[in-house]
BALUM-962519 format. One record per residue: x, y, z of N, C-alpha, C, O, CB in turn. Coordinates in pm, whole numbers, plus 50000, padded with zeros to 5 digits. Glycine has a CB too. Layout:
XYZXYZXYZXYZXYZ
...
***
This chain:
879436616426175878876628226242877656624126324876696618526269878486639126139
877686627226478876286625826526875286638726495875426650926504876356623326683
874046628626448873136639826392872496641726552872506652926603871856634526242
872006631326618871846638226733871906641726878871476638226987871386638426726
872516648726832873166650726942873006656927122873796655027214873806656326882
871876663527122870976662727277870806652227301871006649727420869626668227297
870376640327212870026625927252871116616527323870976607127402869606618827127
872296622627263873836615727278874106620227440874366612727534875256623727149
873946635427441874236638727610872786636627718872706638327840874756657827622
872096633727652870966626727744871416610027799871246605827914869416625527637
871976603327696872376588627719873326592927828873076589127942873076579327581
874516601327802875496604127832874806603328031874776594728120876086618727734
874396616328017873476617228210872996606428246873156604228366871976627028239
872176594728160871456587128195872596576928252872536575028373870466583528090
873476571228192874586559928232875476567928341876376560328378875646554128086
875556579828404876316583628514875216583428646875536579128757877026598828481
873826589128611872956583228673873036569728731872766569028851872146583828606
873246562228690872606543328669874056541128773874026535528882872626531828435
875336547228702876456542828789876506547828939877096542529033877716547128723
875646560628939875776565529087874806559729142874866559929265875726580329118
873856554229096873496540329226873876531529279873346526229377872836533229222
875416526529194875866518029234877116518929349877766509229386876026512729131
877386538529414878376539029475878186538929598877136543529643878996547029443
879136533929680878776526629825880126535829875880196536929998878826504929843
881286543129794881916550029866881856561729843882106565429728882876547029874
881476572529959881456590129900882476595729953882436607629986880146600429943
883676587029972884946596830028885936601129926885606598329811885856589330140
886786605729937888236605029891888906597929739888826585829758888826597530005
889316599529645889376589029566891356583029614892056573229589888916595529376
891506595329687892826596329649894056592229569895086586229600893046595629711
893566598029444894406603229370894856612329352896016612629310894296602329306
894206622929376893866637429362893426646429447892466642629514893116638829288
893776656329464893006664829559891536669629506891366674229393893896677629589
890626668029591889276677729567888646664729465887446665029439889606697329471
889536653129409888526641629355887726632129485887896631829606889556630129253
886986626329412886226618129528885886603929435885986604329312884566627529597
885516592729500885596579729424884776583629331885146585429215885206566129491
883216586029384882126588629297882196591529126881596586329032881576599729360
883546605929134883886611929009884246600628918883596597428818885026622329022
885326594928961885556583228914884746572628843885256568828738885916579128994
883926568728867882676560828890882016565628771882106559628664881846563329032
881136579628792880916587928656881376591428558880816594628453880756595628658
882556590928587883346595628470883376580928366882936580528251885056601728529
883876571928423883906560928395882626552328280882796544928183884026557028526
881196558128354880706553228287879956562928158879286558428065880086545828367
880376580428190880336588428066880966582127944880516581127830880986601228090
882396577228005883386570427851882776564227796882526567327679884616561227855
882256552827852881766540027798880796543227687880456533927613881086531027910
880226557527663878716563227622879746567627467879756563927349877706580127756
880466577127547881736583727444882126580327334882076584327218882866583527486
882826565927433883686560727312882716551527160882966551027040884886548427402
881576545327247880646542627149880506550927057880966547626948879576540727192
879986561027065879476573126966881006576926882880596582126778878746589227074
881976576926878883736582826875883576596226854883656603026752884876576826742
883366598526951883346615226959884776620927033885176611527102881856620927063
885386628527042886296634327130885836637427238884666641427235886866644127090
886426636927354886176636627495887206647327541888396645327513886376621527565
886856658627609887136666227707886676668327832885886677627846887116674227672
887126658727971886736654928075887706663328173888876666028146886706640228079
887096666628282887616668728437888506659228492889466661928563886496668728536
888046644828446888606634528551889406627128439890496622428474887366624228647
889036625528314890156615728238890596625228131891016619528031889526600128165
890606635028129891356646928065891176649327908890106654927880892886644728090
891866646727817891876650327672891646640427609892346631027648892986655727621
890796637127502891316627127363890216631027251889076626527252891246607027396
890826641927135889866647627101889676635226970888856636826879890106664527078
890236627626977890046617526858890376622226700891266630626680888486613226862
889856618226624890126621026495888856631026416888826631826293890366606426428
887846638226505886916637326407887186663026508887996670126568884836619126434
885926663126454886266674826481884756677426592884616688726639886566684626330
884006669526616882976667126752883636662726915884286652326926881916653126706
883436669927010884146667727060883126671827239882486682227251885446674526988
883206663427328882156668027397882876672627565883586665527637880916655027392
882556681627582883196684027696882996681727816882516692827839883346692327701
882946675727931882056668927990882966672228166884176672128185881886651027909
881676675428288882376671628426881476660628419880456659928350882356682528574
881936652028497880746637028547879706642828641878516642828608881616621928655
880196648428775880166656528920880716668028922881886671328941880816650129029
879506675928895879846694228925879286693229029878296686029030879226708128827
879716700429159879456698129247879816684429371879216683329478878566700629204
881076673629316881206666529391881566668329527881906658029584881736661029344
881556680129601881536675529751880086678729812879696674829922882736683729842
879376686429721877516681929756876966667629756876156662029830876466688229636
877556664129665877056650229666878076640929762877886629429801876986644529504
878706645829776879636635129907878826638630042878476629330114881706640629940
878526651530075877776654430180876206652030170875426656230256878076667430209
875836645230065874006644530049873536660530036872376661730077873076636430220
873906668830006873336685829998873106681629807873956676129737875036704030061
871746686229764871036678129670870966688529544870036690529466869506672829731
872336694629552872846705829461874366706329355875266714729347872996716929565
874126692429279875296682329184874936677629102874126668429114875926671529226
875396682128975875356680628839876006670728742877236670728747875676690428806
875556664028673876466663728541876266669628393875436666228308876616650828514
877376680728387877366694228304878316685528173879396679628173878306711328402
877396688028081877876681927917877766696427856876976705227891876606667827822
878836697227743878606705227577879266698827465880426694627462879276721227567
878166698327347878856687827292878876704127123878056710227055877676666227284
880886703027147881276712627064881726705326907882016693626881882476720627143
881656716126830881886713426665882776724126614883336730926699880426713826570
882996726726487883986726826407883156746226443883976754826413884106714526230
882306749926476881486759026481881266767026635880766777526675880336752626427
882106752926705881616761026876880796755026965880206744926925880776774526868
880626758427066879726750627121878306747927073877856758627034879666754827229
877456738827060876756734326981875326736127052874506745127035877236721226944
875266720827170874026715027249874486710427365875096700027394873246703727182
874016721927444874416718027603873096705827679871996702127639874396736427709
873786702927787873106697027888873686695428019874716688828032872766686027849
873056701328126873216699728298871816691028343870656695128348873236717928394
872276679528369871296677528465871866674028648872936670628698870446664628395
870986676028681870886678328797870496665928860869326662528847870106688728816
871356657828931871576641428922870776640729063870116630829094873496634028918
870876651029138870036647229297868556645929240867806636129247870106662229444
868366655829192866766660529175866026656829017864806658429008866736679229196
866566653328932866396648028750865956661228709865156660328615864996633628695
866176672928745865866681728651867056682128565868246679928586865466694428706
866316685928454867586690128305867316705128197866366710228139867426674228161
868306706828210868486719428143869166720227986870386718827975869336727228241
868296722527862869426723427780868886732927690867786738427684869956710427717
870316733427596870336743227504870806740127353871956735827345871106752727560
870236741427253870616737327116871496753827075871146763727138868946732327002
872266754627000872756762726894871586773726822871236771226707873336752026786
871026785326889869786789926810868526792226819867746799826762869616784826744
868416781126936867046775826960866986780927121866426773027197866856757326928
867376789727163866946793427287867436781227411868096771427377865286795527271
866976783827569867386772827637866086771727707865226780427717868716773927724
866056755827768865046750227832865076743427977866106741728041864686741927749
864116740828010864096731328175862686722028077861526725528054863406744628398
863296712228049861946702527975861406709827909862186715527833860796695828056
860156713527895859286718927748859296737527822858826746927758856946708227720
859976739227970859876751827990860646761727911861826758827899860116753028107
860336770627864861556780527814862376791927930861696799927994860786790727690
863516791327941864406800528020864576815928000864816822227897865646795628005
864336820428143864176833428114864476838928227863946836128334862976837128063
865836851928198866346855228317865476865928376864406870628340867736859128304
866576869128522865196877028607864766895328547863746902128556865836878728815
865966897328495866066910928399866496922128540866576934328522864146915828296
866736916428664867276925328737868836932128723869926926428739867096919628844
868536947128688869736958828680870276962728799871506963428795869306971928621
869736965928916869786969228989870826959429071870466947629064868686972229009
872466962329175872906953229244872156954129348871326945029361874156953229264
872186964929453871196965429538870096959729557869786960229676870946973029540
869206953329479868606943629456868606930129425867576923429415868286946429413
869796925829409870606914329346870546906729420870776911329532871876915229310
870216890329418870526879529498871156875029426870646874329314869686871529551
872566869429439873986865229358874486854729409874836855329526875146875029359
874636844029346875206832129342876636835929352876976845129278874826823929222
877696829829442879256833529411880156814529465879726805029530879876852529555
881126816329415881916804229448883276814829536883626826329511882456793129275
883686807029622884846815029712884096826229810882866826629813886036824029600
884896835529891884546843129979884626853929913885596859829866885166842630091
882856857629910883046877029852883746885129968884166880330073881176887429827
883796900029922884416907830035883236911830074882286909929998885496919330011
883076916630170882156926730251881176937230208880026939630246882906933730320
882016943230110881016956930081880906955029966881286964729901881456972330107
880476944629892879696943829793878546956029762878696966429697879166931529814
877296950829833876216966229774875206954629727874126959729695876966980829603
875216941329712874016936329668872916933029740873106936229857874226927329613
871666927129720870926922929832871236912529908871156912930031869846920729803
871576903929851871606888629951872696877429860872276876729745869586879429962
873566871429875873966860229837874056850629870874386849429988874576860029815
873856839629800874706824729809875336821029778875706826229673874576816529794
876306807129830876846798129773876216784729793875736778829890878036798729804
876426782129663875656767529621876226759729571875636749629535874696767029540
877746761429546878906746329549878886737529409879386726329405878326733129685
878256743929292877686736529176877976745329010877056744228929875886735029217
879006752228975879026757228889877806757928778877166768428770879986753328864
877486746728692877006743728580875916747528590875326753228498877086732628540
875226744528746874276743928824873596760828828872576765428778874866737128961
874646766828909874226777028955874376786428836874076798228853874856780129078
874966780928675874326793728575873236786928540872346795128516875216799528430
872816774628524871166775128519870386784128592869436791228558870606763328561
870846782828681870256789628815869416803928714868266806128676871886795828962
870876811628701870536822828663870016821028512869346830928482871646831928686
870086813228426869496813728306868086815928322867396820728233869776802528233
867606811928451866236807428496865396813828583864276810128617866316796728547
866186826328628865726835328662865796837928826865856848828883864616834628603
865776824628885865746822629023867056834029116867026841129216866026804729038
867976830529025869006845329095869606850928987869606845928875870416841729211
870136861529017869826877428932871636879528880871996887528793869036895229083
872506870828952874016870428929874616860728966874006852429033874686879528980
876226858428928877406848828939878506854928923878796861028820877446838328851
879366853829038880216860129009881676847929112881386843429223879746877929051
882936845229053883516834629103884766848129168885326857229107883956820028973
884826843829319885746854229375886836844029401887416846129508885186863529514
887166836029349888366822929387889226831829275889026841829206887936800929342
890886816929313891676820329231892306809829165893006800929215892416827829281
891886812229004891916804028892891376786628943891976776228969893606805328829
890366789728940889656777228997888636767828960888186758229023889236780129085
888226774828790886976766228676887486765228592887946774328522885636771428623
887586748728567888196747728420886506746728337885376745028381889486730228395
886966748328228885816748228078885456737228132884266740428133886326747427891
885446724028190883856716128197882936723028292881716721828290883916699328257
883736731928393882796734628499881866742628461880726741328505883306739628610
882176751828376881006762028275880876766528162880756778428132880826772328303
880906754428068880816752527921878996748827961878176757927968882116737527835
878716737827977877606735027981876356750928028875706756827942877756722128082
876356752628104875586769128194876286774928154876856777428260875476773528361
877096782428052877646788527959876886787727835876536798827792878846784227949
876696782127795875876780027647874216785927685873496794627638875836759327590
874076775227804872806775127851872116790127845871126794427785872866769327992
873276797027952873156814327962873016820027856872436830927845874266821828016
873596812527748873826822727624872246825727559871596835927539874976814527491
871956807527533870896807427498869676814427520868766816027438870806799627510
869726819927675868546823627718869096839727769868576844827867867886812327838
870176846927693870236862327664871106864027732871136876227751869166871827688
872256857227811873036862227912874396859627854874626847727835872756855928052
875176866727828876866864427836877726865728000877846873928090877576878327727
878116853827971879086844928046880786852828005881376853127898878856825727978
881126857728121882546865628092883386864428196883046862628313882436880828069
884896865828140885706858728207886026872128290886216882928234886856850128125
886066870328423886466888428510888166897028451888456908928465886826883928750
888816888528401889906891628339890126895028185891036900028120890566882528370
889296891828167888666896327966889246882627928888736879827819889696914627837
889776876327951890266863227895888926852227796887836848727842890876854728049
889336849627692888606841627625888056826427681888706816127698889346840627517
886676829127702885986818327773885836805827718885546797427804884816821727802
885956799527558885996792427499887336787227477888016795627418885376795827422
887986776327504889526769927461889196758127448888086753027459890826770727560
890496752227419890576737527428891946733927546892626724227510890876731127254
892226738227632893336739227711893036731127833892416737627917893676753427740
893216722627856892766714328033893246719128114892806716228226893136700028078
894116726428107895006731128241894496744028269894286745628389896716732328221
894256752528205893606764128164892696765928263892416755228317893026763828032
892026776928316891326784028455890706797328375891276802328278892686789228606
889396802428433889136810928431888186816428523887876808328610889046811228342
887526829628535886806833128640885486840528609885206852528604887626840528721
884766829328589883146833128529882276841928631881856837828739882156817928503
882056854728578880956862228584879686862128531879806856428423881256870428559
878726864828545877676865928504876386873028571876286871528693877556855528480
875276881428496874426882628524872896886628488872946889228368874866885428569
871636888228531870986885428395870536899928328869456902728277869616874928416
871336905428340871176920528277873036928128236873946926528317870156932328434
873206934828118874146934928103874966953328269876126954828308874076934827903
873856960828304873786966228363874366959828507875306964728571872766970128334
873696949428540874176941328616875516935528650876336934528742873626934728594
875276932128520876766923828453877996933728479879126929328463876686920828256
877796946028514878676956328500879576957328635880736957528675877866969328467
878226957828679878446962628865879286951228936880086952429029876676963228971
878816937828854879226926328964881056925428894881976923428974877936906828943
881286927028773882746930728701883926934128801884956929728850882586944628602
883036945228800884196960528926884076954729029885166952529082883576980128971
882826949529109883246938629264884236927629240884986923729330881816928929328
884236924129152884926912629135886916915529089887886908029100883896904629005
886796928729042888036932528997888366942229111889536945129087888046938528847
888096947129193888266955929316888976942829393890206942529395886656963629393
888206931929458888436921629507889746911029472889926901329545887356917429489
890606913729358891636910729320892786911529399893876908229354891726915829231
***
């Protein structure tokens, strides 16, 4: 059993770090659509961290091997890999390292900029010794909202973005900086993309919900869902019905 385990997904960021200095190609990996070498690269040297520790691995890029034990860490290398193919300084590597109990101790860090975000089981969520705290905005009309895909038109909120970074952009909101999330794509986040800013959210008062009621926690790789969020459950309401109107 790793006793500790923030320390494990800290190593974990630190060796995908170290490998993305060493990449000289930001195109294409082609293997895959929407992969890029880089992922590769990271992913690559997440294992190496992995398999040391024998934890089970649930990856984006090398897929399943939950091993023999019942720890099991779920991991993208590159949330956000076509930010970081384009230098836009908004790309993650989003860890949760789950147990026999659920998700446990998250970590996103934020590989352009070294900020890190995490969350223990209990213990609230953090940015380093900061504590997380959403913006408490009810109001959509007031809302600056993070979204992935093309919203429709008559939303009703104040202002949105897109910022190309799942894991990323529920820190975002754990943290107060924007007030919602809402994914208007179709079936397009698997569980690494927001397990990590999933926990995170939790930690710091926000539930993370799937726009279809579908259960946000699995063990399924193939599996999709469509994360909402926002930092008021009032909120949380309004952005639901945009998002289910928009269907």
């Amino acid at each position: 059993m790793i006793t500790d385990r923030l320390g494990l997904l800290h190593d974990i960021a630190d060796a995908v770090a170290t490998a993305m200095r060493t990449v000289t190609d930001w195109g294409p990996s082609g293997e895959r659509d929407g992969q890029y070498s880089l992922d590769i690269i990271a992913d690559g040297a997440a294992l190496d961290v992995l398999r040391r520790a024998g934890v089970g691995v649930f990856s984006e890029e090398s897929g399943v091997d939950l091993g023999t034990t019942d720890e099991v860490v779920v991991i993208d290398p590159i949330d956000g890999s076509t930010n970081a193919s384009r230098g836009i300084p908004w790309f993650a590597t989003s860890l949760c390292f789950v147990d026999a109990d659920g998700p446990a101790v998250a970590l996103v860090v934020n590989q352009a900029t070294a900020v890190r975000y995490s969350a223990e089981r209990g213990g609230g969520a953090w940015c380093g010794e900061r504590r997380l705290r959403p913006s408490g905005c009810t109001e959509l009309s007031e809302a600056i909202v993070v979204v992935s895909a093309v919203p429709p038109h008559d939303v009703g909120w104040a202002q949105f973005r897109a910022l190309g970074a799942c894991a990323l952009d529920l820190c975002a909101l754990a943290d107060g900086v924007v007030d919602g999330y809402v994914d208007f794509g179709s079936e397009q986040h698997g569980l690494w993309d927001y397990l990590g800013g999933w926990m995170i959210c939790r930690e710091a008062g926000i539930n993370v919900v799937d726009a279809f009621e579908r259960e946000m926690i699995h063990m399924d790789h193939p599996a999709r869902r469509t994360p909402v969020a926002a930092a008021t459950p009032e909120l949380t309401a309004h952005l639901l019905s945009a998002r289910r109107r928009s269907a």
